[in-house]
PDB file of N, CA, C, O and CB in Angstrom:
ATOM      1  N   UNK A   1       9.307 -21.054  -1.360  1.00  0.00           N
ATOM      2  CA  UNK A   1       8.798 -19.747  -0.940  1.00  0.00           C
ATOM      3  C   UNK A   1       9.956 -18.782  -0.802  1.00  0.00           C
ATOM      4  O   UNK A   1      10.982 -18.941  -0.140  1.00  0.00           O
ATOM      5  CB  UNK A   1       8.013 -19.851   0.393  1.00  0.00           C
ATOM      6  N   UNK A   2       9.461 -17.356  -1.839  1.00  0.00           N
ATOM      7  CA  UNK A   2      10.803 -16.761  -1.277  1.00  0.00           C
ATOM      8  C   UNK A   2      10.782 -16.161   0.230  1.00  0.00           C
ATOM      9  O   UNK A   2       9.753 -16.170   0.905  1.00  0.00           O
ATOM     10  CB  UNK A   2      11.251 -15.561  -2.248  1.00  0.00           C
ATOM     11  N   UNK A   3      11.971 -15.657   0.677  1.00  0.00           N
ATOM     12  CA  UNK A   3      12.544 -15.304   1.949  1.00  0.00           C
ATOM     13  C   UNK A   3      11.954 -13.761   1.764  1.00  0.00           C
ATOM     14  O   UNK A   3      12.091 -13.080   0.749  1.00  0.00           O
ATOM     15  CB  UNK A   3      14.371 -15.561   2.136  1.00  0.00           C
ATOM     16  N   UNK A   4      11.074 -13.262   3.321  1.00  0.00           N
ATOM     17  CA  UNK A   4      10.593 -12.278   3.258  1.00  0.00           C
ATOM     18  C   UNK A   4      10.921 -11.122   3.339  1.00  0.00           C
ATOM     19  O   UNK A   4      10.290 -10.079   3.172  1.00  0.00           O
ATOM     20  CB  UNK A   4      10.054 -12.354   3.690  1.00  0.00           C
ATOM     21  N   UNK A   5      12.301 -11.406   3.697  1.00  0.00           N
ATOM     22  CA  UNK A   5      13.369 -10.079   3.634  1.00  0.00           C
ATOM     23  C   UNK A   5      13.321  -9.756   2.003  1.00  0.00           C
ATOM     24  O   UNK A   5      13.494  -8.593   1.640  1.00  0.00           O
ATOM     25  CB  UNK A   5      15.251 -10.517   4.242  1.00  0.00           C
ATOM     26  N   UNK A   6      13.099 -10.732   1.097  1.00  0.00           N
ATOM     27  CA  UNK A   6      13.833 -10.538  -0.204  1.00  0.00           C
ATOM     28  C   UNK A   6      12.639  -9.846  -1.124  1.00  0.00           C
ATOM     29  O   UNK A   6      12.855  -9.360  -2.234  1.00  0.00           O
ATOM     30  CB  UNK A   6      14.476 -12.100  -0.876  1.00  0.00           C
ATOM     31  N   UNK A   7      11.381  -9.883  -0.495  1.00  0.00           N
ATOM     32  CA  UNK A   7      10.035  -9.665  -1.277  1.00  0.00           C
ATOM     33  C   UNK A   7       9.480  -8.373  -1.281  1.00  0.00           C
ATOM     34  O   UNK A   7       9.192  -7.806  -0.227  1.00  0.00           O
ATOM     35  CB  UNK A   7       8.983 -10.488  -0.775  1.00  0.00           C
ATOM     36  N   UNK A   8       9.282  -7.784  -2.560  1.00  0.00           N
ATOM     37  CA  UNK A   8       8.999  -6.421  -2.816  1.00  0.00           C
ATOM     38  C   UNK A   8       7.537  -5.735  -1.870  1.00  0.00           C
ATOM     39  O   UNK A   8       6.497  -6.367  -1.684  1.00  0.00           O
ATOM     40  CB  UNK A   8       8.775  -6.392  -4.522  1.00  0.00           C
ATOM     41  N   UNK A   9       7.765  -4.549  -1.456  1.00  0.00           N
ATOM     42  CA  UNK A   9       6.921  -3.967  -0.575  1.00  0.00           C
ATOM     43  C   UNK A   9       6.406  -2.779  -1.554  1.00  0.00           C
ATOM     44  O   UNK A   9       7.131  -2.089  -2.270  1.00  0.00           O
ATOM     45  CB  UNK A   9       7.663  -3.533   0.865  1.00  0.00           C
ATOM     46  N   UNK A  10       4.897  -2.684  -1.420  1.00  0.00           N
ATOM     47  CA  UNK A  10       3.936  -1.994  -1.709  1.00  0.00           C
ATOM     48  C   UNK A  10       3.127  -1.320  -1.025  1.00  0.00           C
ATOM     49  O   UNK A  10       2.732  -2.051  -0.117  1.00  0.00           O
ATOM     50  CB  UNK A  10       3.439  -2.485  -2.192  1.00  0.00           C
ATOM     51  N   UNK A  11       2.671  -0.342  -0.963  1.00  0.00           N
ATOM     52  CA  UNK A  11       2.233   0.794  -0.357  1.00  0.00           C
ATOM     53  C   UNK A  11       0.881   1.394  -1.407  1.00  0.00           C
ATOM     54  O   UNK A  11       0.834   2.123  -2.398  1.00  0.00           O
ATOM     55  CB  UNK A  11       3.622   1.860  -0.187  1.00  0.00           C
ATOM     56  N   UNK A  12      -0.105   0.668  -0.607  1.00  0.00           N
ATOM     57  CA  UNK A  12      -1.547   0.830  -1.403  1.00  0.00           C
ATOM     58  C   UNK A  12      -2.645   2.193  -0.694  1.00  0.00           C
ATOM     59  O   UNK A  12      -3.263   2.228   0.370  1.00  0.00           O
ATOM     60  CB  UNK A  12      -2.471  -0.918  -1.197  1.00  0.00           C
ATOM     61  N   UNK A  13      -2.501   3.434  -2.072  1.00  0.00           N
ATOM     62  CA  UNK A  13      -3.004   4.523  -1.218  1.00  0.00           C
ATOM     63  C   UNK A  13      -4.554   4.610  -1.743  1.00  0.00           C
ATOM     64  O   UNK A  13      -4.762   5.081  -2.861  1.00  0.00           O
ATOM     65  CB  UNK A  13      -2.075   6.020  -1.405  1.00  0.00           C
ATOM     66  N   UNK A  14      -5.506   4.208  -1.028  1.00  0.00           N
ATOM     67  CA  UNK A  14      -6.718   4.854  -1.937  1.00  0.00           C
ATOM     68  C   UNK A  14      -7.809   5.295  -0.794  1.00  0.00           C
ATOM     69  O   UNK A  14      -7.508   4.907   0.334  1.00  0.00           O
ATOM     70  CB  UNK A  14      -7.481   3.598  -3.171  1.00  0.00           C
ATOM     71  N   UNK A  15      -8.849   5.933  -0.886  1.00  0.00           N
ATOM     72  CA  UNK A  15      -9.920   6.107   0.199  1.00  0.00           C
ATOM     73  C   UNK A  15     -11.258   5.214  -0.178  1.00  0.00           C
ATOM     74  O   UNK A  15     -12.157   5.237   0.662  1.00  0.00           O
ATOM     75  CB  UNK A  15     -10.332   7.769   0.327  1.00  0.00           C
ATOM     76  N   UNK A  16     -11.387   4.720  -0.930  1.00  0.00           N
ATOM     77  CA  UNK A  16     -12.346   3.514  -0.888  1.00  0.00           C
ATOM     78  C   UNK A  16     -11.436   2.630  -0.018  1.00  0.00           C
ATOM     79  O   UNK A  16     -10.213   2.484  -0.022  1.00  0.00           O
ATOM     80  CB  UNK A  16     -12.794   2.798  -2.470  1.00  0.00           C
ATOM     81  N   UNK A  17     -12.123   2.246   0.508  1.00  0.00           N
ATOM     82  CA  UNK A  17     -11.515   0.752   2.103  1.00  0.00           C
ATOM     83  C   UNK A  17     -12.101  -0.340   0.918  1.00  0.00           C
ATOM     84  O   UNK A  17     -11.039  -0.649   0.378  1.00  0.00           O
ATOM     85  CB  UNK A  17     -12.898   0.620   4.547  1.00  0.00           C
ATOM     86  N   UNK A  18     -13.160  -1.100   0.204  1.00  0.00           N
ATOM     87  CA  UNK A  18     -13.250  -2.156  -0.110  1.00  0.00           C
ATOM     88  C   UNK A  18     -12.420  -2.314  -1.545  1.00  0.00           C
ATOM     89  O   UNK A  18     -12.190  -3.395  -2.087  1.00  0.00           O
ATOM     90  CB  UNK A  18     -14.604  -2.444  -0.031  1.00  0.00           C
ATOM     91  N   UNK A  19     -12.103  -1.278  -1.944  1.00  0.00           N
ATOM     92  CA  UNK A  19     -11.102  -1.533  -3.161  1.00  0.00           C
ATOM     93  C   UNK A  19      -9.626  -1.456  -2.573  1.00  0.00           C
ATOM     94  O   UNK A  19      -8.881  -2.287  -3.093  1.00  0.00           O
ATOM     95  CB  UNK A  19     -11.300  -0.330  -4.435  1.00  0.00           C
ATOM     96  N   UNK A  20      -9.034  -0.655  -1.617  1.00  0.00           N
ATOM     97  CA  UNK A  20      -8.075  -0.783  -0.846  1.00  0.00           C
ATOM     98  C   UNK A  20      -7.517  -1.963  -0.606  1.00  0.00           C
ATOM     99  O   UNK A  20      -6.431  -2.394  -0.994  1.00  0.00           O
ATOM    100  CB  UNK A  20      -8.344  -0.335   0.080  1.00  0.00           C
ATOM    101  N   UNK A  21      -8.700  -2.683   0.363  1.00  0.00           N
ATOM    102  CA  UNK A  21      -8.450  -3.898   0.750  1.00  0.00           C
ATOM    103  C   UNK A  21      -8.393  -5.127  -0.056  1.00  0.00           C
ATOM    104  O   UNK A  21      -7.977  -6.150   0.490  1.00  0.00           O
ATOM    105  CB  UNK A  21      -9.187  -4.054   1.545  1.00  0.00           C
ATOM    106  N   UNK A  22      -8.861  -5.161  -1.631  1.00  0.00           N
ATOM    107  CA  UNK A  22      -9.365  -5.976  -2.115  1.00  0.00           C
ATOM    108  C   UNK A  22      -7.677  -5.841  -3.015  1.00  0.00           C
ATOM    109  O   UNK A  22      -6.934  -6.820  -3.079  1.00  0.00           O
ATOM    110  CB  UNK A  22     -11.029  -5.773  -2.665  1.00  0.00           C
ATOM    111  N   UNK A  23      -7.383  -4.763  -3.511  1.00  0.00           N
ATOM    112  CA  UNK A  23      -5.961  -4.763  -4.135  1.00  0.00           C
ATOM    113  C   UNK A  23      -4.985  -5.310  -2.892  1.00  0.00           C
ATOM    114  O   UNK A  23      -4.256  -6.253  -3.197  1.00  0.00           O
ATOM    115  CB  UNK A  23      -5.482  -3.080  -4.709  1.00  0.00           C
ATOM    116  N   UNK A  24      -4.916  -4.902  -1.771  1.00  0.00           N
ATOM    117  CA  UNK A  24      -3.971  -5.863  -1.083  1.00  0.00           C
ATOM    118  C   UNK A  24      -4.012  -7.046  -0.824  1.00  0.00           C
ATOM    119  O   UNK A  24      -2.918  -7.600  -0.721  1.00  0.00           O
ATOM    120  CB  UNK A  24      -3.740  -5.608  -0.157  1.00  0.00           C
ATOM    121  N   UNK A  25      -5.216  -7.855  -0.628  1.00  0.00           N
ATOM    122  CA  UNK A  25      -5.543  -9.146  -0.640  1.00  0.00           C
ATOM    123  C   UNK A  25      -4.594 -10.072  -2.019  1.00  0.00           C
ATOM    124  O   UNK A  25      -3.900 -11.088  -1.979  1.00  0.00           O
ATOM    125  CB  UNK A  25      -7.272  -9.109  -0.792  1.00  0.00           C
ATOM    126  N   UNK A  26      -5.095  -8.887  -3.459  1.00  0.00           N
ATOM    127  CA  UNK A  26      -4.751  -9.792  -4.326  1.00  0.00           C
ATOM    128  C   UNK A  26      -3.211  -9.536  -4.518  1.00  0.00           C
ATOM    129  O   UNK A  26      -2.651 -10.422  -5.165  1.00  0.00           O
ATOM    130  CB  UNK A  26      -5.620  -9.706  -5.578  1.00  0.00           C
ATOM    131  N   UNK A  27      -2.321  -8.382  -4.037  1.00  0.00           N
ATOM    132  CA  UNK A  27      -0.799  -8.396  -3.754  1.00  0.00           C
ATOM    133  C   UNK A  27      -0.573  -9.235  -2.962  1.00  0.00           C
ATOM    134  O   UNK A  27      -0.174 -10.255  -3.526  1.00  0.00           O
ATOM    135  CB  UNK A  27      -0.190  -7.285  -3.278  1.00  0.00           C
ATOM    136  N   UNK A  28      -0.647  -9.354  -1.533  1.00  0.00           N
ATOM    137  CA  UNK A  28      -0.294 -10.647  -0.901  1.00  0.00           C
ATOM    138  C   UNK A  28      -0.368 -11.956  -1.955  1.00  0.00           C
ATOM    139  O   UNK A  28       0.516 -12.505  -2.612  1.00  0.00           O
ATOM    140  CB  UNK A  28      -1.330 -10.864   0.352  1.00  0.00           C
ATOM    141  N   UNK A  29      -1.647 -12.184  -1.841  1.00  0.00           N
ATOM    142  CA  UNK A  29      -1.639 -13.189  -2.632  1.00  0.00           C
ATOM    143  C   UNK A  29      -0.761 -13.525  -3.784  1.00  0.00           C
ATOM    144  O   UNK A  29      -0.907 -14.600  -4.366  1.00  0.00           O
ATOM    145  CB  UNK A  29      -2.630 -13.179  -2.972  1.00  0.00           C
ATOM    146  N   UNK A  30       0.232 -12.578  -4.181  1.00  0.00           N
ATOM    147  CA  UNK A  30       0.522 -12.624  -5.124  1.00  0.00           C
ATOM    148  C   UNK A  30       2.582 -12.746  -4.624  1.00  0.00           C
ATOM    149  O   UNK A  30       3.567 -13.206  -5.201  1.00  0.00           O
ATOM    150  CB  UNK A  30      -0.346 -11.368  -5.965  1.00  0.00           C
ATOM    151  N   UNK A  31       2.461 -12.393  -3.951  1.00  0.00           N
ATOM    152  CA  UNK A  31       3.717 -12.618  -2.497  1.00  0.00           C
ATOM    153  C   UNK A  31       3.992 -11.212  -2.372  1.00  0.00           C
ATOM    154  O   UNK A  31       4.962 -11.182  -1.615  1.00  0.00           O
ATOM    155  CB  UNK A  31       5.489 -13.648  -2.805  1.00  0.00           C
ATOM    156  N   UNK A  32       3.722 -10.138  -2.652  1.00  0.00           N
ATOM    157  CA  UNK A  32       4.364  -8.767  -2.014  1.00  0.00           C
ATOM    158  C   UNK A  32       3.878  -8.276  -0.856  1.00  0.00           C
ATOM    159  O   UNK A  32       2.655  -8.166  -0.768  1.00  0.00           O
ATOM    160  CB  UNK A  32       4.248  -7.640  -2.849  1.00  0.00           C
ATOM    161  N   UNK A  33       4.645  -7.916   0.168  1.00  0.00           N
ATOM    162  CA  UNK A  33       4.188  -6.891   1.285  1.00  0.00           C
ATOM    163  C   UNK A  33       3.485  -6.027   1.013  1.00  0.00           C
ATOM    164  O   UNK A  33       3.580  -5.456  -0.073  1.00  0.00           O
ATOM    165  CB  UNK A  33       5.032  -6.246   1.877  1.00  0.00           C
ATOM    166  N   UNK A  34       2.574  -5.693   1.941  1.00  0.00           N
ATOM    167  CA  UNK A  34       1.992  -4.539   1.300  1.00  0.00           C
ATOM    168  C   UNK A  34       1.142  -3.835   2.969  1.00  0.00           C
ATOM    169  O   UNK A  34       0.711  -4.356   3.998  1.00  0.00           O
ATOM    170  CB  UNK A  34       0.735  -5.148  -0.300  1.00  0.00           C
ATOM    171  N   UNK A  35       1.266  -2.287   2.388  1.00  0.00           N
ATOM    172  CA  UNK A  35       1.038  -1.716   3.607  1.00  0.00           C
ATOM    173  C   UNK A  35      -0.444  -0.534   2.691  1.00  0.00           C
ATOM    174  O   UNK A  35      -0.416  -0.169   1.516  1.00  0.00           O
ATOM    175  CB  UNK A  35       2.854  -0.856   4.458  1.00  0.00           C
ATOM    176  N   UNK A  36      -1.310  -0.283   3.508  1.00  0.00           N
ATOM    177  CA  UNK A  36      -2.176   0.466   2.991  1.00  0.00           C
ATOM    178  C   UNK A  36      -2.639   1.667   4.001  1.00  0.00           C
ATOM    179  O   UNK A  36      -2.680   1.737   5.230  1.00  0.00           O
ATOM    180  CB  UNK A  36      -3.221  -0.407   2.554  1.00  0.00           C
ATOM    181  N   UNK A  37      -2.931   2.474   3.073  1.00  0.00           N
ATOM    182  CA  UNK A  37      -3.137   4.031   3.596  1.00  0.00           C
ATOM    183  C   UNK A  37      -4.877   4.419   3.267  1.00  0.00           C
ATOM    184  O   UNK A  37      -5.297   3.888   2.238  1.00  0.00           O
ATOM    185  CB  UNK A  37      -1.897   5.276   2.539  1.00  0.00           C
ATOM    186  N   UNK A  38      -5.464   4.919   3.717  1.00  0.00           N
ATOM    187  CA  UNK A  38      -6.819   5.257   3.699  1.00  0.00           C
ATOM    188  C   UNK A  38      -7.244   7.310   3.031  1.00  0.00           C
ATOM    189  O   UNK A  38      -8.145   7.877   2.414  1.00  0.00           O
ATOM    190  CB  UNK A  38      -7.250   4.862   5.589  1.00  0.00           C
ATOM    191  N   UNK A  39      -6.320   7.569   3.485  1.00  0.00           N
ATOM    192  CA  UNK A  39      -6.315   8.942   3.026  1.00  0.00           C
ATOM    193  C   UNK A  39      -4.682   9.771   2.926  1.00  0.00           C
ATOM    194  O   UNK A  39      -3.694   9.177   3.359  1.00  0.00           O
ATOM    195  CB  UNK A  39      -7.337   9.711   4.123  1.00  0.00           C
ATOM    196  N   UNK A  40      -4.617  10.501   2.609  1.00  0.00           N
ATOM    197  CA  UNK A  40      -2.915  11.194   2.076  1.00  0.00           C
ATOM    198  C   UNK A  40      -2.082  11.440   3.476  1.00  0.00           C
ATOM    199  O   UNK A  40      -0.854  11.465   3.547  1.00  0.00           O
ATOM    200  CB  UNK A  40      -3.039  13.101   1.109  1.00  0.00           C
ATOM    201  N   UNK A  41      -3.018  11.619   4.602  1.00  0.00           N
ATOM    202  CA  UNK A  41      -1.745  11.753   5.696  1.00  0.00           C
ATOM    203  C   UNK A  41      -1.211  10.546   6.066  1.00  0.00           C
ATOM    204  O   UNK A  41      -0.050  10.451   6.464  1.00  0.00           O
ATOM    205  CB  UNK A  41      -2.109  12.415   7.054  1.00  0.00           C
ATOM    206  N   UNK A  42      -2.205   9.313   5.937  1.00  0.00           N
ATOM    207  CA  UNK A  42      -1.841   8.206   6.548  1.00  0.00           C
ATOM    208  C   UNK A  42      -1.361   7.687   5.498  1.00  0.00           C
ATOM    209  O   UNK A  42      -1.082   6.517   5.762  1.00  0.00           O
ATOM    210  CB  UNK A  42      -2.756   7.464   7.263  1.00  0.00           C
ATOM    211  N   UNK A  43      -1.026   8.025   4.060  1.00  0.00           N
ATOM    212  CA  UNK A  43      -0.293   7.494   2.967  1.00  0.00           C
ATOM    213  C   UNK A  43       1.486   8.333   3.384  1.00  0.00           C
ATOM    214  O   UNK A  43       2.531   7.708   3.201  1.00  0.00           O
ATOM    215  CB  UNK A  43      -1.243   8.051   1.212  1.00  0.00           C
ATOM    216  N   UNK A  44       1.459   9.641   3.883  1.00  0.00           N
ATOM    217  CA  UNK A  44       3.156  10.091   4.202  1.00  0.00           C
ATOM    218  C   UNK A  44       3.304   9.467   5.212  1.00  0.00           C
ATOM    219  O   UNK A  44       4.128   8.560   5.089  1.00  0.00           O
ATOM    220  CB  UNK A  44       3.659  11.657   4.493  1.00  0.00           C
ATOM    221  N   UNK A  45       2.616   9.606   6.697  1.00  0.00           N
ATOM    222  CA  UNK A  45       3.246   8.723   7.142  1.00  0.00           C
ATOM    223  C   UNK A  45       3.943   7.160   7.382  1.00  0.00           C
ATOM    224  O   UNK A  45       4.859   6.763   8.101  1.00  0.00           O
ATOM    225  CB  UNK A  45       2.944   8.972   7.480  1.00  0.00           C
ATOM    226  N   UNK A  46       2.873   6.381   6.239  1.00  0.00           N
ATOM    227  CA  UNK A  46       3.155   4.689   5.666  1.00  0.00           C
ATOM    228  C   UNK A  46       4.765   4.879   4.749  1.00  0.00           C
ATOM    229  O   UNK A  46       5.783   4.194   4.644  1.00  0.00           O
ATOM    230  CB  UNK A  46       1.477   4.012   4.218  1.00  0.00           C
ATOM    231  N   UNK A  47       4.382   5.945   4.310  1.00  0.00           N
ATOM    232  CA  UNK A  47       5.766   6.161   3.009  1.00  0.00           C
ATOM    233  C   UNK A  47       7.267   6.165   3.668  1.00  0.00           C
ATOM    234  O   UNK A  47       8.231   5.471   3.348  1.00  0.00           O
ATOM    235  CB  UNK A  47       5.655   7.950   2.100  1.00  0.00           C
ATOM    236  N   UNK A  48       7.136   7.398   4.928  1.00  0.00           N
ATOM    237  CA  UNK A  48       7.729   7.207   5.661  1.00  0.00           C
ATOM    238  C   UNK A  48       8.283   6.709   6.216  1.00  0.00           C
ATOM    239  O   UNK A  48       9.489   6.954   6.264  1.00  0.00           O
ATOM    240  CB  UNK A  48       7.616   7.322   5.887  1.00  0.00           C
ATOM    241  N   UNK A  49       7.701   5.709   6.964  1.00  0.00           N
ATOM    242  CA  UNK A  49       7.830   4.673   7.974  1.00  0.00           C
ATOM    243  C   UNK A  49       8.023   3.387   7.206  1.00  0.00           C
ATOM    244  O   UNK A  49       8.700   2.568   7.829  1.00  0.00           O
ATOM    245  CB  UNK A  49       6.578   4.610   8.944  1.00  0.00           C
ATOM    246  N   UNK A  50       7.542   2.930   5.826  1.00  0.00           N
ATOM    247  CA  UNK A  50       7.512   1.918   5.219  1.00  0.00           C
ATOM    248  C   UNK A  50       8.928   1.332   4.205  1.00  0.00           C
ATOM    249  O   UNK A  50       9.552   0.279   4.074  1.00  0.00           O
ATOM    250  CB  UNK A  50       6.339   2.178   4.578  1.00  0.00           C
ATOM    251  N   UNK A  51       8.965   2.893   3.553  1.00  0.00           N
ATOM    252  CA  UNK A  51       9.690   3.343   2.431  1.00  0.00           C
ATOM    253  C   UNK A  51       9.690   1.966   1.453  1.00  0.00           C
ATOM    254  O   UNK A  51      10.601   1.140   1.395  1.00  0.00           O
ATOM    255  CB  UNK A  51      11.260   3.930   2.905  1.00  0.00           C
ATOM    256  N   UNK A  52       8.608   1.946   0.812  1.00  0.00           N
ATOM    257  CA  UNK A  52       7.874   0.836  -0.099  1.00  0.00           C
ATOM    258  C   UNK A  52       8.531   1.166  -1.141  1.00  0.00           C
ATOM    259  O   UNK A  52       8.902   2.329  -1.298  1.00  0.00           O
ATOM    260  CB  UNK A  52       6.254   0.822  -0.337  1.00  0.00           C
ATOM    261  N   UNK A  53       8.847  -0.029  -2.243  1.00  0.00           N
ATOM    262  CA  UNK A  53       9.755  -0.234  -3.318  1.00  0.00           C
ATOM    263  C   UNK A  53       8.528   0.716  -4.451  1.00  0.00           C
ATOM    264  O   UNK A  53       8.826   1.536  -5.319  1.00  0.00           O
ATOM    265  CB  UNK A  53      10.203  -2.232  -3.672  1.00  0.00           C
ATOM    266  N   UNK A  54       7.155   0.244  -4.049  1.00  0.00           N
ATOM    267  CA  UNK A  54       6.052   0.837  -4.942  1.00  0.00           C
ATOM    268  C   UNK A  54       5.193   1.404  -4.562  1.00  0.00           C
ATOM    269  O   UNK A  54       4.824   0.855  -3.524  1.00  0.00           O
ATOM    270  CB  UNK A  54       5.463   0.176  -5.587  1.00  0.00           C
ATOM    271  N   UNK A  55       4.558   2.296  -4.801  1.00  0.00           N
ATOM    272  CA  UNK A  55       3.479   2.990  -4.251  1.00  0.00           C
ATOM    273  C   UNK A  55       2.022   3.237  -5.400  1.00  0.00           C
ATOM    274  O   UNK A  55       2.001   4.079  -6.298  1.00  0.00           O
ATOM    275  CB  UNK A  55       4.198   4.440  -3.750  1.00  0.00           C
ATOM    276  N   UNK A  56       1.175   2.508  -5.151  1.00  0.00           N
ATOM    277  CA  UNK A  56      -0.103   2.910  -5.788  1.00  0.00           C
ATOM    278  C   UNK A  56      -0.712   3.730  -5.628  1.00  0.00           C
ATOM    279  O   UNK A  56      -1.641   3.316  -4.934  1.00  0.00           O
ATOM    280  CB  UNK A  56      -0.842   2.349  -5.769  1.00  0.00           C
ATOM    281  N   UNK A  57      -0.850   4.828  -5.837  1.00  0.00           N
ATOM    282  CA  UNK A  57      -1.532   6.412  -5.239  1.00  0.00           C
ATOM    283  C   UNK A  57      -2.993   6.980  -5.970  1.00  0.00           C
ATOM    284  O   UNK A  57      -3.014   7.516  -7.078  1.00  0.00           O
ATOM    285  CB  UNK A  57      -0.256   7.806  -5.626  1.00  0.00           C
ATOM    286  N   UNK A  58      -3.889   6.806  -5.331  1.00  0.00           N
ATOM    287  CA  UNK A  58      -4.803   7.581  -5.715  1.00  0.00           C
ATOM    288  C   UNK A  58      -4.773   8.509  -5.910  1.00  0.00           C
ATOM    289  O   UNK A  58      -4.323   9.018  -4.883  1.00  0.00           O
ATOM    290  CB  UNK A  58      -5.458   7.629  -5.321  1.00  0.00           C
ATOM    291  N   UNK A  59      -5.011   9.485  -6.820  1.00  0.00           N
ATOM    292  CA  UNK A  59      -4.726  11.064  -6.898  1.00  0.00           C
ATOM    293  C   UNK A  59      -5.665  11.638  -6.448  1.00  0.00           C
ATOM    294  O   UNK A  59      -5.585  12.764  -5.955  1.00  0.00           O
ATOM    295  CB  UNK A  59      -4.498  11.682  -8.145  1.00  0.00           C
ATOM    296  N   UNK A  60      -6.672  10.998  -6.534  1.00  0.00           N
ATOM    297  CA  UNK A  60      -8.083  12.119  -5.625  1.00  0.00           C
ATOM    298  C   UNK A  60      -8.761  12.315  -4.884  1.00  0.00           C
ATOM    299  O   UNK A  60      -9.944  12.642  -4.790  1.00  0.00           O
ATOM    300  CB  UNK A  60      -8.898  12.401  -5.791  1.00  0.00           C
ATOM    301  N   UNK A  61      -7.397  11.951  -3.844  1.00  0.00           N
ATOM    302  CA  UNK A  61      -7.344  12.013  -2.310  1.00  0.00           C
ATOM    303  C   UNK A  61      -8.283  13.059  -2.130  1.00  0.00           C
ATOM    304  O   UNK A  61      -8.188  14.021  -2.892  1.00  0.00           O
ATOM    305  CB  UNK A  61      -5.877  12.328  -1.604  1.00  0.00           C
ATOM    306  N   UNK A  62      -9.320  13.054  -1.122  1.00  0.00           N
ATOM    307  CA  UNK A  62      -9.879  14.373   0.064  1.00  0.00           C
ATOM    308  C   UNK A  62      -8.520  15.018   0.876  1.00  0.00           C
ATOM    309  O   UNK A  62      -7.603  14.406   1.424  1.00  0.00           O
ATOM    310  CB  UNK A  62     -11.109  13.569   1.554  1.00  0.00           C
ATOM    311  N   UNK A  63      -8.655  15.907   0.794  1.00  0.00           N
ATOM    312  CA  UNK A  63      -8.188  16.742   2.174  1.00  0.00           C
ATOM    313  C   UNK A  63      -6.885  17.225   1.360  1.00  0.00           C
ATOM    314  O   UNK A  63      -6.542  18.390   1.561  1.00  0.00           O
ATOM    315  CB  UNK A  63      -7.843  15.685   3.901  1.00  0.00           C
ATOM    316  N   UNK A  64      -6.158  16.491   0.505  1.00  0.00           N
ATOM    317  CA  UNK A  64      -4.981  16.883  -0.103  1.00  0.00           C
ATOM    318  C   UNK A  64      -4.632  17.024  -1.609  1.00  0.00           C
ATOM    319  O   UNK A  64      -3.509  17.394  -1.951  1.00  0.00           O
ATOM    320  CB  UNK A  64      -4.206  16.121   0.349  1.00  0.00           C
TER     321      UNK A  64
END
């Protein structure tokens, strides 16, 4: 198993919650960290706070 310091972090932005959740399930599963955002503010502040190697971004966010 690699060491979790060493494992790439992902940052999953979308506003569907069951496709959200269902792409991070299958990243874990797959060994990457992964942090998820529900709409664009809570995607800057994850970005922020996360600063993820990748970011999956929905573009057609509400509100932004």
């Amino acid at each position: 198993m690699m060491d979790s310091s060493l494992r790439r972090s992902i940052l999953v932005v979308e506003d569907n919650r069951d496709l959200a959740d269902t792409q991070a399930i299958l990243l874990r599963a797959a060994g990457y960290r992964v942090a998820v955002a529900y709409d664009g503010f809570q995607a800057v502040a994850a970005a922020q706070a996360e600063a993820p190697d990748l970011v999956l971004l929905d573009i057609g966010l509400p509100g932004l």
